[in-house]
VMD Tcl script that draws the C-alpha trace (Angstrom):
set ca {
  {5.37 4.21 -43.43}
  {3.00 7.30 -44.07}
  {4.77 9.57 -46.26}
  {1.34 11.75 -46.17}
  {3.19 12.79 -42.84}
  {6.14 14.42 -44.30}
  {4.24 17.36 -46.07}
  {7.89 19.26 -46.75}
  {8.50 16.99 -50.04}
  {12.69 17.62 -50.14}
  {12.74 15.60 -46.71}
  {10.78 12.74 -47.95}
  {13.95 11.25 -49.04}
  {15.40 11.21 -45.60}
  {13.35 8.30 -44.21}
  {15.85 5.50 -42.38}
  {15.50 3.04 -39.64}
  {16.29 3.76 -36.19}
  {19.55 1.71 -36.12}
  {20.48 3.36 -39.11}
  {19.75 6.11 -37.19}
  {21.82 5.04 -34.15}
  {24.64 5.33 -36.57}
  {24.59 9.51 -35.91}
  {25.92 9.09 -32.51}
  {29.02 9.68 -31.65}
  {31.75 9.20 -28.61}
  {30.96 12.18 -26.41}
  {28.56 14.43 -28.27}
  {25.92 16.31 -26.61}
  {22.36 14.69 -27.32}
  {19.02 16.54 -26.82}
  {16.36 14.28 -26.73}
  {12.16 15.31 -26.64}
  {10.42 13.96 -24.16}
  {8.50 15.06 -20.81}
  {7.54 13.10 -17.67}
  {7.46 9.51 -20.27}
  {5.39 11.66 -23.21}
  {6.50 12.54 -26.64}
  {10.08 10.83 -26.04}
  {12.04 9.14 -28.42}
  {10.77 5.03 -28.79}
  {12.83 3.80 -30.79}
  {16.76 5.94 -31.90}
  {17.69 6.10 -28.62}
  {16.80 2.47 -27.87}
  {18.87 1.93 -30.80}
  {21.69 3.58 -29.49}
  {21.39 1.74 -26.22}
  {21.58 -1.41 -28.28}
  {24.83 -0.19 -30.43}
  {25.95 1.08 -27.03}
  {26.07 -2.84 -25.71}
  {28.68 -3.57 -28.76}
  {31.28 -0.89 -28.90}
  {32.54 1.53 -25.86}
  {30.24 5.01 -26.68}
  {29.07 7.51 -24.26}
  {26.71 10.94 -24.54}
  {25.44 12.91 -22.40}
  {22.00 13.00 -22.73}
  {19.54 16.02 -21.92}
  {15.93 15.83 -22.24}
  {12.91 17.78 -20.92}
  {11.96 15.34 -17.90}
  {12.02 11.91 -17.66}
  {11.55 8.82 -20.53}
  {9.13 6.10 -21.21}
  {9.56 2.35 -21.99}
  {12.60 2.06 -19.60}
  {14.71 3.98 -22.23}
  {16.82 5.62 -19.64}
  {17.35 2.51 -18.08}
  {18.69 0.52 -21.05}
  {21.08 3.50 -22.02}
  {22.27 3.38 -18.45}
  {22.93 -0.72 -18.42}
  {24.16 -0.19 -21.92}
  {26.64 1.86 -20.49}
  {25.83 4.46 -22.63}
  {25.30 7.68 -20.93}
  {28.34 9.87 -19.34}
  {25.64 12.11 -18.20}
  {22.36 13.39 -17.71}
  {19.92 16.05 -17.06}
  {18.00 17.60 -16.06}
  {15.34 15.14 -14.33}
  {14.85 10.88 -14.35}
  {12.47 8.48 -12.61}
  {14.46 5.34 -13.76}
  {15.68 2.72 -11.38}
  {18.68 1.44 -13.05}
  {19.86 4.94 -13.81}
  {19.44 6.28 -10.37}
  {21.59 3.08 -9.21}
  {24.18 4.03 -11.89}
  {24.12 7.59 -10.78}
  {24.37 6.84 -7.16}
  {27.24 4.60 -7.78}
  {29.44 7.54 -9.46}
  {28.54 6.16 -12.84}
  {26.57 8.26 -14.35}
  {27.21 12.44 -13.40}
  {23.53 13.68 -13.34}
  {23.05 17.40 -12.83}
  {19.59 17.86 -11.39}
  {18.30 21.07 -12.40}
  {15.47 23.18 -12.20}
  {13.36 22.33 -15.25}
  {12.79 25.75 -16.07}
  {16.83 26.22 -16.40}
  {17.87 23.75 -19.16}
  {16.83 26.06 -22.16}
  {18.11 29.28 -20.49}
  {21.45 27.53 -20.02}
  {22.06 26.29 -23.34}
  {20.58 29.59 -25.51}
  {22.80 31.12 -22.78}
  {25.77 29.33 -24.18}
  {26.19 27.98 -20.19}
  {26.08 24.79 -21.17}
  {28.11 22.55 -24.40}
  {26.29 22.69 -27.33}
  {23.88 20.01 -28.39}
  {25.74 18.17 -31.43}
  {22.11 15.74 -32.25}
  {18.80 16.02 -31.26}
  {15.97 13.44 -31.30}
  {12.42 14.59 -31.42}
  {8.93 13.30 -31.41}
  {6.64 14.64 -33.83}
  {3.10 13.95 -34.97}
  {4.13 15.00 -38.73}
  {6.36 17.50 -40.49}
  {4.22 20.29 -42.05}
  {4.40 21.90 -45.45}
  {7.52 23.89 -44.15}
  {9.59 21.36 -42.65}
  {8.67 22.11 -39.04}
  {7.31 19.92 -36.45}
  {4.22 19.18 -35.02}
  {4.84 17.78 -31.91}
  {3.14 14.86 -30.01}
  {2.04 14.67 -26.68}
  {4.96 16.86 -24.91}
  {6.87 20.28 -25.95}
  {9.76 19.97 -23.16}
  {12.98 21.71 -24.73}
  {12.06 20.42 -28.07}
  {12.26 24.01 -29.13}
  {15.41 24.53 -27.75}
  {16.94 21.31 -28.97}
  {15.51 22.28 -32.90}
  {17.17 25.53 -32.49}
  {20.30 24.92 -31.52}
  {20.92 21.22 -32.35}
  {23.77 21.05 -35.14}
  {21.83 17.72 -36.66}
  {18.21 16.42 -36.18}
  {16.56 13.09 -36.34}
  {13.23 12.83 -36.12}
  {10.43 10.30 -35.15}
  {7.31 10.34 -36.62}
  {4.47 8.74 -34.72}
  {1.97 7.66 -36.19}
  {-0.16 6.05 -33.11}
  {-0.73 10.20 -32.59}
  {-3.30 11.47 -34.87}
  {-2.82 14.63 -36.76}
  {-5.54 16.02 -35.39}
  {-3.39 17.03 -32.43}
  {-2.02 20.05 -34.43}
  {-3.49 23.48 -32.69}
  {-2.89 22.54 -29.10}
  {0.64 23.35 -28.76}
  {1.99 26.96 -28.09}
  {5.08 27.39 -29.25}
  {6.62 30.54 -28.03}
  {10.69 31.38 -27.74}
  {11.41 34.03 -25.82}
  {14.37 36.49 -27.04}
  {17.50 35.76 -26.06}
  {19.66 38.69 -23.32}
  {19.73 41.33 -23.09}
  {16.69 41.83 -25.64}
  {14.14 39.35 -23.66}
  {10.71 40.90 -23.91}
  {7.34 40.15 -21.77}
  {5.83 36.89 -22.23}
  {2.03 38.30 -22.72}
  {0.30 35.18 -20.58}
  {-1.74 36.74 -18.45}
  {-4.36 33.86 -17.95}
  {-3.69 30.06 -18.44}
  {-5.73 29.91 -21.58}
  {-3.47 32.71 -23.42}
  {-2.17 31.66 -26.36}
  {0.92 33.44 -27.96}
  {3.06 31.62 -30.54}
  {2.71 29.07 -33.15}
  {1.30 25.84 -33.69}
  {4.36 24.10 -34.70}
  {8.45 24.14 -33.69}
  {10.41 26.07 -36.45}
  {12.92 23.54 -37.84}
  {15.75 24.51 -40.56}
  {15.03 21.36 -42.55}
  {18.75 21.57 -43.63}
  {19.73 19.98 -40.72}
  {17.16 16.53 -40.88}
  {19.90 14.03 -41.28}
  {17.31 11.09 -40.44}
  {13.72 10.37 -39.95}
  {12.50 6.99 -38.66}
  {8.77 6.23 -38.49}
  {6.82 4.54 -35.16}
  {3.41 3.96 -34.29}
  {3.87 3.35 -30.07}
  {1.93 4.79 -27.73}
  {3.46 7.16 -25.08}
  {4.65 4.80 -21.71}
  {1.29 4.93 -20.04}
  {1.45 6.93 -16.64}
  {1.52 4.47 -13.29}
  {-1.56 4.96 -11.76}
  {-1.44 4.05 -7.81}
  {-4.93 3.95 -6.13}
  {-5.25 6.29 -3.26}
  {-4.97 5.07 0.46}
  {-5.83 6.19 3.55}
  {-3.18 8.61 3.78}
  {-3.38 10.29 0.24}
  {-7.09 10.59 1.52}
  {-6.32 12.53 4.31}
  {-3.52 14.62 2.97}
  {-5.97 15.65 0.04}
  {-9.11 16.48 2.85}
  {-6.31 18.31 4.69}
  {-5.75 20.38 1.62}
  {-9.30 21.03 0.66}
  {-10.60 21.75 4.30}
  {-7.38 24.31 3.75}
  {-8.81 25.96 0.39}
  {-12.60 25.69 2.11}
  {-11.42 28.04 4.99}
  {-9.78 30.16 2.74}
  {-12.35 31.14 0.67}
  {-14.47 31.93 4.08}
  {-12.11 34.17 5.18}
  {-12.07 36.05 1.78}
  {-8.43 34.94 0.76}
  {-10.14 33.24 -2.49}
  {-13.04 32.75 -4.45}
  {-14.50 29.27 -5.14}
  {-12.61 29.16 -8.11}
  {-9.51 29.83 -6.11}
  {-6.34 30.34 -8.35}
  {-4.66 28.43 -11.30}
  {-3.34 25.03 -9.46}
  {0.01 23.65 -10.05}
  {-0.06 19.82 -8.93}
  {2.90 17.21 -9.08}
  {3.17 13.82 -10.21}
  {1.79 10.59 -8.33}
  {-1.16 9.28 -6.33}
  {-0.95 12.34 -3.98}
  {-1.39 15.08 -6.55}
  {-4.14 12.62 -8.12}
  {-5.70 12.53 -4.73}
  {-5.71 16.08 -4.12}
  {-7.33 17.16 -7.64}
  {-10.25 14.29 -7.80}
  {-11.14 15.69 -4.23}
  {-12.20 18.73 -6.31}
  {-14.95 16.27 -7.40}
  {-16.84 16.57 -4.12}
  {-16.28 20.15 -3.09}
  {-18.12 23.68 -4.19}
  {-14.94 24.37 -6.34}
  {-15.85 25.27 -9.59}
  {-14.52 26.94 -13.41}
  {-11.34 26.16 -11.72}
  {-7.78 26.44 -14.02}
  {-4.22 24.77 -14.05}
  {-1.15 26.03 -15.08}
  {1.15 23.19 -14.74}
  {3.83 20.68 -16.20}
  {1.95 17.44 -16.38}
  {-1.43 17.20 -17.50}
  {-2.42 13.39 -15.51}
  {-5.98 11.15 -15.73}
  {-7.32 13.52 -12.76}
  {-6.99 16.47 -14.85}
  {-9.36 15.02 -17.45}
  {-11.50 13.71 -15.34}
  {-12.00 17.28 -13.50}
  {-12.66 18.49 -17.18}
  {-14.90 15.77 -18.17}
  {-17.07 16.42 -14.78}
  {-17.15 20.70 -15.47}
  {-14.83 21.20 -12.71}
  {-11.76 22.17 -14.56}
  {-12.48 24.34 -17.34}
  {-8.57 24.95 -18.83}
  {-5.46 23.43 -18.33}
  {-1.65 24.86 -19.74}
  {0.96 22.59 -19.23}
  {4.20 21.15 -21.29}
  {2.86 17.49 -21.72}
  {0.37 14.89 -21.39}
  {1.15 11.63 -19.03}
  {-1.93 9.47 -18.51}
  {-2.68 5.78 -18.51}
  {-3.64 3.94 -21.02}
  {-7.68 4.19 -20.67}
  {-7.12 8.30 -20.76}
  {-4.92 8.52 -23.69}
  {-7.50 6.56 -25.99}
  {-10.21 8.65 -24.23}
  {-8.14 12.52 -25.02}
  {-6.77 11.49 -28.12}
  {-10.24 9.61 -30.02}
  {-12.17 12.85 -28.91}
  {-9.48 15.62 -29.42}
  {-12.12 17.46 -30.79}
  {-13.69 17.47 -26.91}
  {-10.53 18.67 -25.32}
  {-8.81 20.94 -27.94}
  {-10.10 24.18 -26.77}
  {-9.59 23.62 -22.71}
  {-5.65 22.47 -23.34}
  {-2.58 23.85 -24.52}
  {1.14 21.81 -24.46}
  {3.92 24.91 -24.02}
  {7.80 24.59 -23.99}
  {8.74 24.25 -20.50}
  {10.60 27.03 -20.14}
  {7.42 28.56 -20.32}
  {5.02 26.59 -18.29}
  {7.79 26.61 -15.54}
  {9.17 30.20 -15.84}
  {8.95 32.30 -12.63}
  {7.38 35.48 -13.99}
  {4.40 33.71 -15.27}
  {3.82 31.55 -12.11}
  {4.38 35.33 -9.91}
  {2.06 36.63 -12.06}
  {-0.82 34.11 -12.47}
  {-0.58 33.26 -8.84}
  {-0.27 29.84 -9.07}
  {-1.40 27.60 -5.91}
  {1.67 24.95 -6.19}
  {0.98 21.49 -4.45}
  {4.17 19.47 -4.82}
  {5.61 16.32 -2.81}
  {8.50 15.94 -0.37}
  {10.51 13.19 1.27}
  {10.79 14.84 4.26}
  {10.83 18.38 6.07}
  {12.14 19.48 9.07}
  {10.92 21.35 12.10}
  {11.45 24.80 10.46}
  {9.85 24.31 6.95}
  {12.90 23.31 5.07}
  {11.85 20.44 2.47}
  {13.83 17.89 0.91}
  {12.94 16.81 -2.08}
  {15.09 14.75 -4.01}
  {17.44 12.89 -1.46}
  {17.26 9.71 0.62}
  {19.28 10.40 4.20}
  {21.53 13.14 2.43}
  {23.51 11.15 -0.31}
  {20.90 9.34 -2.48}
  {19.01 10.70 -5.24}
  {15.71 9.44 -5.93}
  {13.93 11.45 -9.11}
  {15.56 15.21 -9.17}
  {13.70 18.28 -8.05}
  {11.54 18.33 -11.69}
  {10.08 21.62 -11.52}
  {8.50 22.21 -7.81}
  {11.39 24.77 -7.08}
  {10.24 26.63 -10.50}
  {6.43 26.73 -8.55}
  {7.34 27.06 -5.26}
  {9.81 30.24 -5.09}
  {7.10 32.21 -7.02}
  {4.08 30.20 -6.44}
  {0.98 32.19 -4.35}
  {1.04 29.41 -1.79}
  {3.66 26.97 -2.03}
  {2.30 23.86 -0.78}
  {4.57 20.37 0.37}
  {3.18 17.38 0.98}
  {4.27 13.93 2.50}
  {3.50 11.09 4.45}
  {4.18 11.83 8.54}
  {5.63 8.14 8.60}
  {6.65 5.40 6.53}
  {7.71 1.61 7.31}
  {5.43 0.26 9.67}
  {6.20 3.82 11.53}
  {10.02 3.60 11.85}
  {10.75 6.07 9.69}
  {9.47 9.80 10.29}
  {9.48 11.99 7.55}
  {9.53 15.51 9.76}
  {12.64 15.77 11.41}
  {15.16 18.09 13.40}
  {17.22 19.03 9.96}
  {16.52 17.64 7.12}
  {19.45 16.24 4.94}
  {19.68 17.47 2.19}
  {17.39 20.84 1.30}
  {15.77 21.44 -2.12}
  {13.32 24.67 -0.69}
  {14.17 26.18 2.24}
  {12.16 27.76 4.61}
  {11.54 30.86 2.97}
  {9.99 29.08 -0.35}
  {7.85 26.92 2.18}
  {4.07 28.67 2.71}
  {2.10 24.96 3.71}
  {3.32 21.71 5.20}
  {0.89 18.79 4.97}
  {1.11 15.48 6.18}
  {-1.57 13.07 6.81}
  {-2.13 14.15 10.23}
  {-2.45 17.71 9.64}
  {-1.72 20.97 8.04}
  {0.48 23.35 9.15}
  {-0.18 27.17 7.94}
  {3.30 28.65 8.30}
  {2.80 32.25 6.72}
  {4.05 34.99 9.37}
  {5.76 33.08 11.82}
  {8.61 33.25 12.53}
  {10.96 30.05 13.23}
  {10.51 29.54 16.79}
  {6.39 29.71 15.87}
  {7.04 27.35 12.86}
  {8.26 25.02 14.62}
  {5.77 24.34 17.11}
  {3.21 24.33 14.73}
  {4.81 21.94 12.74}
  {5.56 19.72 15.50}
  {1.14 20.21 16.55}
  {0.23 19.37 13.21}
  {2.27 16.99 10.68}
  {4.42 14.94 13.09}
  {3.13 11.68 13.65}
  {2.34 10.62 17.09}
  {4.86 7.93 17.63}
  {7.35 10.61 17.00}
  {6.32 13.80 18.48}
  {7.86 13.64 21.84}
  {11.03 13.24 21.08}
  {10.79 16.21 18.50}
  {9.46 18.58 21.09}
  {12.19 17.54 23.56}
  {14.84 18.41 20.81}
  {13.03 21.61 20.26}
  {12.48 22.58 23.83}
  {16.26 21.76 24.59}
  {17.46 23.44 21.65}
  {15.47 26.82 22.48}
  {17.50 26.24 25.46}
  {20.80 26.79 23.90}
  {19.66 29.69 22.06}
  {19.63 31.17 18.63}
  {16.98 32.24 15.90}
  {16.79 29.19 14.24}
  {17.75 26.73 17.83}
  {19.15 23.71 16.90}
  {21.47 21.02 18.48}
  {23.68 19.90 15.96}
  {25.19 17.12 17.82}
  {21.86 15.68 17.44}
  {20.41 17.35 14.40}
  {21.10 14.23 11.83}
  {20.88 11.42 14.87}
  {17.44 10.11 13.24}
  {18.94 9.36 9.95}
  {22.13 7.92 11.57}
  {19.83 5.94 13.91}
  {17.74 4.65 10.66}
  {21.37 4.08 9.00}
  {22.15 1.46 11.94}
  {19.31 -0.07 13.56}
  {17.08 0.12 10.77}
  {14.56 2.52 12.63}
  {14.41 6.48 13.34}
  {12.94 5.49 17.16}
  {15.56 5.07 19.71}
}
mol new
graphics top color blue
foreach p $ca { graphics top sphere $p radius 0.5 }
foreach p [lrange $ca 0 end-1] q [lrange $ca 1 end] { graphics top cylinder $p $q radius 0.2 }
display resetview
């Protein structure tokens, strides 16, 4: 215990464990919880809880600002612990619990969850958990490696715990930008007009009146799972870069192109190391998730700022950023996500947006969050924040999957996250499909030239052709429109 970490001396009294801690929770109160993509989340109270949970019958409903490390959502959810959640998860026992009926998970756009609850849309949050490097001589927090809705949660929270972590340095104090912006119908402009703008303070206001609990830690973020690119990441990241090459040639951008918004996962990583081994340079992000590949386009000159809302990296990258924080401070800033994700800012910046489907259908519609129409896998995070306002809003996915019985561009897809109007860019690892100005009819066949894989293309231009037969602006044949997934459903395979 580091008491040099509590600089507000009236809450140096408040120091407990995290089962005392547990102890706050109560039968269906609303929980806020820091914590973004597995970075800055609570390690230890809401493990706690889980562990409580296991002994006497208590439910929450748990919000947070993405997803949570060290398999915390997973023991709540086996603890039988959460009534619900939102507004994003990555966990495998939760998503079981959820598609099972439960768990009630409202996935929602991440740029949302603030606006609803400062709205008054949503319950108010009754306890909030957050991460924080230390408590400065004010009583507010300094957070860690994530901002999320921490802001939010401090605000409106009616109690606060807080974790102090110890395994982050102080040092990390100056690269968050805390900014609120007004509530309606007095909301001003949010004065970002470049990624490296910074507008608010260095530290989330807290009324110290309300610190029922502080528990220390000294655990390291979850480190980020770091899958090796293949031979299709390869080619979907070439596809993308050939893309941005022949852009720039035709006077649509400059070599530095525009601030890049990338997803999570070996894709996004794919795309941005390509950057490596092209002409791009001074090149800037404005994004959610700040991943190894971001750092490494830093450490090579590539890259010269990067805004997001946290840092997820492996292990090797987090001791690299945070023993040379000195090296990094002034080329990243951590912002509340309701910031890094809200629409004016990515309209205005022009963000290119690169995010990942599970499948898309001949028109451009992309689903994002739903295996064969019923099954949620993660939620739709924040790529519907990027891609209704993005510049170009890019989707990416593999053309096939399972020794090539499953196709991932079909007739309809089932269930849509973006529709066709959000959709600028299809990629697959067979090609790249530019669908700005056409119409349907023109989307489709390019689609079907381009991304579709080759085991699987004749039978999607038949159901094309005989569905232009039949008419209509969009043609489709709905007797058939879902027969791929029922087909997978029953035999096991999309082929007939």
């Amino acid at each position: 215990m580091d008491l040099s970490r509590i600089k507000f001396a009236p809450l140096q009294d408040k120091v407990i464990t995290a089962q005392e801690a547990a102890l706050f929770f109560e039968d269906g109160m609303v929980v806020g919880s820091s914590g973004f993509t597995k970075a800055g989340d609570s390690k230890v109270v809401l493990p706690a809880f889980a562990e409580r949970a296991k002994q006497e019958p208590i439910k929450i409903t748990l919000m947070t600002g993405a997803s949570l490390g060290h398999d915390t959502d997973g023991k709540l959810a086996a603890a039988g612990a959460l009534y619900k959640r939102m507004p994003f998860q990555v966990d495998r026992v939760l998503r079981e619990k959820i598609n099972a009926g439960e768990v009630l998970f409202i996935d929602q756009h991440l740029s949302e969850s603030a606006e609803l609850l400062h709205n008054k849309n949503l319950p108010s949050v009754d306890l909030a958990v957050i991460e924080a490097a230390y408590i400065d001589r004010d009583g507010n927090i300094v957070p860690t490696t994530s901002v999320g809705n921490s802001v939010t949660f401090a605000a409106l929270a009616k109690q606060v715990i807080i974790e102090i972590n110890t395994a982050v340095p102080e040092e990390v104090f100056g690269i968050h930008d805390i900014y609120q912006a007004e509530n309606y119908p007095h909301r001003n402009v949010i004065p970002i007009v470049a990624p490296w703008n910074k507008i608010g303070r260095r530290s989330i206001p807290l009324d110290p009146s309300k610190v029922v609990g502080i528990v220390f830690t000294n655990i390291q973020d979850s480190p980020a799972d770091i899958a090796e690119t293949d031979p299709k990441t390869e080619s979907i990241a070439k596809h993308i870069l050939h893309f941005f090459e022949n852009e720039v040639q035709l006077g649509h951008l400059s070599d530095r192109l525009l601030p890049l918004q990338a997803g999570i996962g070996k894709v996004a990583n794919a795309v941005l190391s390509g950057f490596k081994h092209s002409n791009f340079y001074d090149l800037t992000m404005f994004s959610e998730v700040l991943q190894d590949s971001t750092f490494d386009l830093i450490d090579s000159g590539i890259l010269s700022f990067a805004s997001a809302s946290s840092i997820t990296v492996s292990a090797e990258c987090y001791d690299r950023v945070f023993n040379n924080l000195a090296k990094y401070r002034d080329k990243i800033v951590l912002r509340p996500q309701n910031i890094s994700n809200t629409p004016g800012l990515i309209r205005r910046l022009g963000i290119i947006a690169i995010n990942t489907a599970i499948e898309f259908d001949i028109y451009g519609n992309v689903n994002s969050t739903h295996i064969s129409g019923t099954k949620i896998m993660n939620g739709i995070g924040g790529s519907g924040d990027f891609a209704r306002n993005a510049y170009l809003s890019i989707f990416v996915t593999q053309a096939s999957s399972k020794g090539n019985t499953i196709s991932h561009v079909l007739p309809m897809v089932s269930h849509v996250d973006h529709t066709e109007h959000d959709v600028d860019i299809l990629v697959t690892d067979i090609g790249l499909a530019d669908l700005r100005g056409l119409a349907p009819r023109e989307r489709a066949q390019k689609i079907i030239d381009n991304c579709v894989h080759p085991d699987f293309r004749q039978e999607l231009q038949s159901y094309f052709d005989r569905a232009k037969e039949r008419g209509g602006h969009t043609p489709h044949l709905l007797e058939e429109a879902f027969s791929w997934h029922l087909r997978l459903a029953e035999k096991g395979t999309m082929k007939k």
